[in-house]
N, C-alpha and C positions, 0 to 999 in steps of 0.2 A: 260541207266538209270535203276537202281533199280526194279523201277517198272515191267517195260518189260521184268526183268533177273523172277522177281516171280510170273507173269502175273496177277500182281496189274490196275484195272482200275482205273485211277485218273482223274475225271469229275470236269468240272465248270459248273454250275447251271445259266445262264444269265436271266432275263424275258423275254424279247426279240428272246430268240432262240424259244419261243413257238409263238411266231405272223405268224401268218399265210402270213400277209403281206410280213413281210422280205422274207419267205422263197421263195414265187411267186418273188418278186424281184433279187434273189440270180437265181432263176430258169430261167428268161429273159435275164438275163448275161448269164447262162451257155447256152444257148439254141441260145446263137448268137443276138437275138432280136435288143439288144443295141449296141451291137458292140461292137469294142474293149473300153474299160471304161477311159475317161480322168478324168473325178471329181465326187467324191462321200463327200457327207456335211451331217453330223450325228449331232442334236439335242437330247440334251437325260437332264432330270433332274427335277425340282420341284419347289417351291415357299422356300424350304428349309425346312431340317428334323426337327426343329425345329418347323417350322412354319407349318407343317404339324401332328404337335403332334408325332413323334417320341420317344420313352419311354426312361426312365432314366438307361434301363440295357444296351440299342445300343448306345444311342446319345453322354453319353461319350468318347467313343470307337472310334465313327464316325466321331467326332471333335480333336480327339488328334495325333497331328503331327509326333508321335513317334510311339504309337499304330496301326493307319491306315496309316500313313505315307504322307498322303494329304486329301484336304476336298471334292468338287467335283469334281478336276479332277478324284481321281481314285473311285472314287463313282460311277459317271459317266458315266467316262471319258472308262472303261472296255466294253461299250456296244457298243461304233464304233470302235473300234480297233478291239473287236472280230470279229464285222460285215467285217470291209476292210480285215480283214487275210485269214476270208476264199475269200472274193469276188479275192482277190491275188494271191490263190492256198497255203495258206501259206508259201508264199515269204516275207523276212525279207525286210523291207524302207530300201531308202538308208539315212534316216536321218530325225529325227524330229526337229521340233521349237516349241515354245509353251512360252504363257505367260500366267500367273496366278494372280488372284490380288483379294481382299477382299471387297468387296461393304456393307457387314454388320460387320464392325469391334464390332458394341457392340452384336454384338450375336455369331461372329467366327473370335472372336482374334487372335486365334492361326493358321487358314488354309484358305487359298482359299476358296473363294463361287461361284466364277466362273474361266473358263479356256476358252483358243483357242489354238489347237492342230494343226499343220500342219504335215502329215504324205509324203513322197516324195516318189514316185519311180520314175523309169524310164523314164517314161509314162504317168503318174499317179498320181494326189494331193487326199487328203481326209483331209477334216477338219471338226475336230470335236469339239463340244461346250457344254461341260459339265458343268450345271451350277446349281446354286441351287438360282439363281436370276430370274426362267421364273415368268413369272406370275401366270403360269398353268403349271401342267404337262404334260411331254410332251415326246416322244421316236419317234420319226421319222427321215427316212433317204430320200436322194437325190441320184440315181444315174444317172450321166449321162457322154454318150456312144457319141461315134460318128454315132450311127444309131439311136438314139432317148433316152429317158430317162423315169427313173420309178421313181415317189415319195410313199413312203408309208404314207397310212393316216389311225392312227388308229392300232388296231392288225388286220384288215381284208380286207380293203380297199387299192388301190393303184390308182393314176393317172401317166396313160401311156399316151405320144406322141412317134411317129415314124419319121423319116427322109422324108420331103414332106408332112406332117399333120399340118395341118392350128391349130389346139387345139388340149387340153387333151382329153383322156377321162378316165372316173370314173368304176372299176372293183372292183369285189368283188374277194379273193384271193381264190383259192381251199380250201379246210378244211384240215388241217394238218391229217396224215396219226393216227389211233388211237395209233400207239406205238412211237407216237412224238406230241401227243397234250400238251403233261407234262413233265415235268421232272422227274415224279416217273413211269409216264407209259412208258417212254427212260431210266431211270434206272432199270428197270423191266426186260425192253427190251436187254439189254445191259449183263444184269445178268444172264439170259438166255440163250444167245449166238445168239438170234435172231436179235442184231444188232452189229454191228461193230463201234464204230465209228471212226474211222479213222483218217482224219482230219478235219472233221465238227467242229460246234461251239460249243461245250463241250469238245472237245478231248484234250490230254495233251500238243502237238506237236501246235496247234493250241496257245491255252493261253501263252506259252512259250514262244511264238511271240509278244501278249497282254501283257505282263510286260514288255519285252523288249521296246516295246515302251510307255509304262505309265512309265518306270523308266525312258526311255530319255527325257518325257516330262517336268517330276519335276526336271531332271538336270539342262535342254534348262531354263526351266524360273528361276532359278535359279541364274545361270548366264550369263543370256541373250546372250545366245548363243547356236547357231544350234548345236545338237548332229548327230554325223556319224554312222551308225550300221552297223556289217557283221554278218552274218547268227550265230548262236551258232553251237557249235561242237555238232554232233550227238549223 
């Protein structure tokens, strides 16, 4: 790529990657905790940008099917997918499904206001629900392991059970390290030389993977059919 021939960094900004929670959740996967990961189930979205006062410079933008190219799956729909790429090692699915459908047609004629994403691997489901018909807003994920599972509540909270644990219980997550509480303190960080990021959930190699499957998703429900993916050329 380009980029790595002129040692161009090229960052995606998620809200999500500054939760503290995810990252304790990311950190219980890698640390073995849960085991190896069968299903992870990503809620992410809003009562809808409209309905949440979204201003006239973004909301045309954010509703036009050409412009953005869908309504909340890829609004969304971009905050589980970056989640699962890293929880995956940035391994490409072997396929997504996905259907999309419109619940407020007199406010989002033109796009989706909600999704269900099924991502496949090997091993491995992740579904994700990006909607802009919650009640509330809402960004929370589900992972669960064959040694127990972690739900995140909140950007700082998580509920863990273990393998042989009768119930949850209720954790407060470490505080993100100061040169990843933000994105301008990880772009600082990053500009500097004092972080790397590799393939964490900013990196290019990582998102590369996050379109791949937001582009399979609006194909799948498109024409109501499962999309096949293989890795992209390096």
């Amino acid at each position: 790529m380009r980029c790595r021939a002129h040692h161009v960094q090229v960052l995606v900004n998620y809200e999500t990657t500054w939760y503290a929670s995810n990252a304790e959740a990311l950190n219980e996967v890698a640390a073995g905790k849960l085991g190896e990961i069968r299903k992870v189930v990503v809620h992410d979205g809003h009562e809808g940008p409209k309905e949440i006062g979204v201003g006239p410079e973004w909301l045309p933008w954010l509703t036009d099917p050409v412009l953005d190219g869908a309504g909340a799956l890829f609004d969304f729909g971009c905050y589980g997918a970056d989640l699962m790429t890293v929880l995956m090692h940035g391994e490409t699915p072997l396929s997504v499904t996905a259907v999309m459908q419109t619940d407020k047609p007199d406010i989002y004629p033109k796009v989706d206001d909600d999704a269900t994403v099924i991502v496949r691997y090997a091993k491995t489901q992740a579904v994700l629900m990006p909607s802009w018909d919650w009640s509330f807003a809402r960004k929370d994920m589900e992972v669960y392991g064959v040694g127990g599972s972690a739900i995140t509540v909140g950007a700082d909270q998580l509920r863990v059970r273990y393998k042989g644990e009768k119930a949850e219980t209720e954790v407060t997550a470490p505080a993100l390290p100061e040169d990843q509480k933000s994105s301008l303190a990880y772009l600082a960080a990053v500009l500097r030389g004092q972080l790397k990021p590799g393939n964490d959930l900013s990196s290019l190699p990582t998102n590369l993977v996050v379109m791949q499957i937001l582009d399979a998703a609006r194909q799948s429900a498109k024409t109501g059919k499962t999309v096949e993916l293989k890795p992209l050329a390096p």
